[in-house]
N, C-alpha and C positions, 0 to 999 in steps of 0.2 A: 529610556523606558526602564522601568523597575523592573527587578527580578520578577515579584507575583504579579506584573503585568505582561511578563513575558508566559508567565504560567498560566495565565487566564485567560490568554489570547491562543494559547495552545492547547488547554481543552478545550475550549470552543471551539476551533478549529478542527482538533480531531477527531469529536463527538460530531461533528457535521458528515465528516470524512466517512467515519465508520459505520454510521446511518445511510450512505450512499451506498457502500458496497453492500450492505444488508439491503438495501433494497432495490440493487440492482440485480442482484446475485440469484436473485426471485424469476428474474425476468430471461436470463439466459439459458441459453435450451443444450448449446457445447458442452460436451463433459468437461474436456478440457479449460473450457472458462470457469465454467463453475468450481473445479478444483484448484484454480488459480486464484478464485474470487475468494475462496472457502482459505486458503491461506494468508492471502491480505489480511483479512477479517482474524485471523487468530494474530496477526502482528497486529494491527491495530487497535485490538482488543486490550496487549500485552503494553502495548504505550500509552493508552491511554491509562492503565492503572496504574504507571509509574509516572506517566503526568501528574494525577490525581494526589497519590502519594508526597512527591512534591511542593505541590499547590500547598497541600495541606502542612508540610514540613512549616515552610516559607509564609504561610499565614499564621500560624503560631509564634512567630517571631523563631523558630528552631533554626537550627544548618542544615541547608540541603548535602543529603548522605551521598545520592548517587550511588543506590544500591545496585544490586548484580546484575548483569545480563545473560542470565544462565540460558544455554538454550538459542544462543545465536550463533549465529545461521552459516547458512550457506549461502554460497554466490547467489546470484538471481541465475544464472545460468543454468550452476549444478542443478536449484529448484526445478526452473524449468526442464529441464531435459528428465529428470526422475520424475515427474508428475507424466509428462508425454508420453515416455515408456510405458506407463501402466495404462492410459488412456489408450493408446496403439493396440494393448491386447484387449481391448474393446471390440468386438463385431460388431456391435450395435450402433456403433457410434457413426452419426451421418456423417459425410465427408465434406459437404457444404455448409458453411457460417452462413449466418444469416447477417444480412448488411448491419443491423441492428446493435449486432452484438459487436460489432467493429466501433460502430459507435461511442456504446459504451463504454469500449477501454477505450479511446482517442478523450471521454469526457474525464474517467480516470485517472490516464496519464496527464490532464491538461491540471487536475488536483492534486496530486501527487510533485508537479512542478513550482505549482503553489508552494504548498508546506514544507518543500524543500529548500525555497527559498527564502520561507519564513525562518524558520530554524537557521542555516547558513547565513542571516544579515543579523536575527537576536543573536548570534552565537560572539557575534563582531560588539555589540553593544553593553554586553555586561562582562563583568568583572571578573565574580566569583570560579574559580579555574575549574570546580567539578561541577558549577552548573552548564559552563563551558562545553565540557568534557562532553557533559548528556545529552545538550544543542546538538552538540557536532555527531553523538551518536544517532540521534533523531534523524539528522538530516541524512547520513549514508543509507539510512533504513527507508526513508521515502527516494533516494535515490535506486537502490536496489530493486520496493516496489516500483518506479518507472521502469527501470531495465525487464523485469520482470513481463510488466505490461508491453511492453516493447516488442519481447522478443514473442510472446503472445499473438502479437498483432502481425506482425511478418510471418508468422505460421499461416495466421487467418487469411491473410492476403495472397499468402501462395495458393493456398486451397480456394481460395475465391478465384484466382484464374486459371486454376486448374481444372476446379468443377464449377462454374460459374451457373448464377441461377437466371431459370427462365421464367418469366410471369406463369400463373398457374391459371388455367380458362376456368 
């Protein structure tokens, strides 16, 4: 596969992606998902303009630069746990997910496996060492969001047997 077919198969790819979480993000009622979602959505915002960027390098016949990754990150961890904290000093915030919202990060997570192993098998296919580079940066950052969503989800699921819901008459 060509380099700008690896770059056209990746925006497309994450213009799909970041279209889900915009309008999944709609549908979740968790503050805590929603500020989980609300940060995918700025990663995948920020990858796809350095996808784009890219593309664009690599369709002009130019060298891919592999410019900065100012601004990255934190573990999925560290994320999670400071987003939690501030959610925690929520009062308002129901105690029970709703099965739905489990859902949707289990569909999440099942996309985020995807693209990460999109990135991980192009990263093996081409040449160029700093397109390389940005593969293999792509792929720990949909790895991350998986852990992310992961760790999300094991919250969800304790609170679902914790406070677990009853039909409503």
């Amino acid at each position: 596969m060509s380099d700008l077919n690896v770059f056209e198969l990746a925006l497309h790819n994450k213009k799909d992606i970041y279209q889900f979480y915009l309008e999944k993000s709609n549908q979740l009622q968790n503050l805590l998902c929603k500020e989980i979602f609300k940060k995918i959505i700025d990663d995948e915002s920020f990858h796809l303009q350095r996808i784009q960027e890219g593309y664009e390098q690599l369709r002009k016949g130019e060298i891919f630069s592999n410019g900065s990754r100012e601004g990255l990150r934190r573990s999925s961890r560290e994320c999670f746990d400071s987003i939690f904290s501030e959610i925690v000093q929520d009062k308002n915030q129901s105690s029970s997910p709703l099965l739905t919202e489990i859902e949707i990060i289990d569909q999440a997570m099942a996309l985020e496996t995807s693209i990460h192993r999109f990135f991980a098998t192009s990263e093996k296919e081409i040449g160029d060492q700093k397109i390389k580079d940005f593969l293999s940066f792509l792929a720990g950052e949909e790895y991350r969001h998986f852990n992310l969503l992961f760790n999300t989800r094991e919250y969800l699921n304790d609170c679902q047997e914790t406070f677990p819901q009853y039909p409503q008459d």
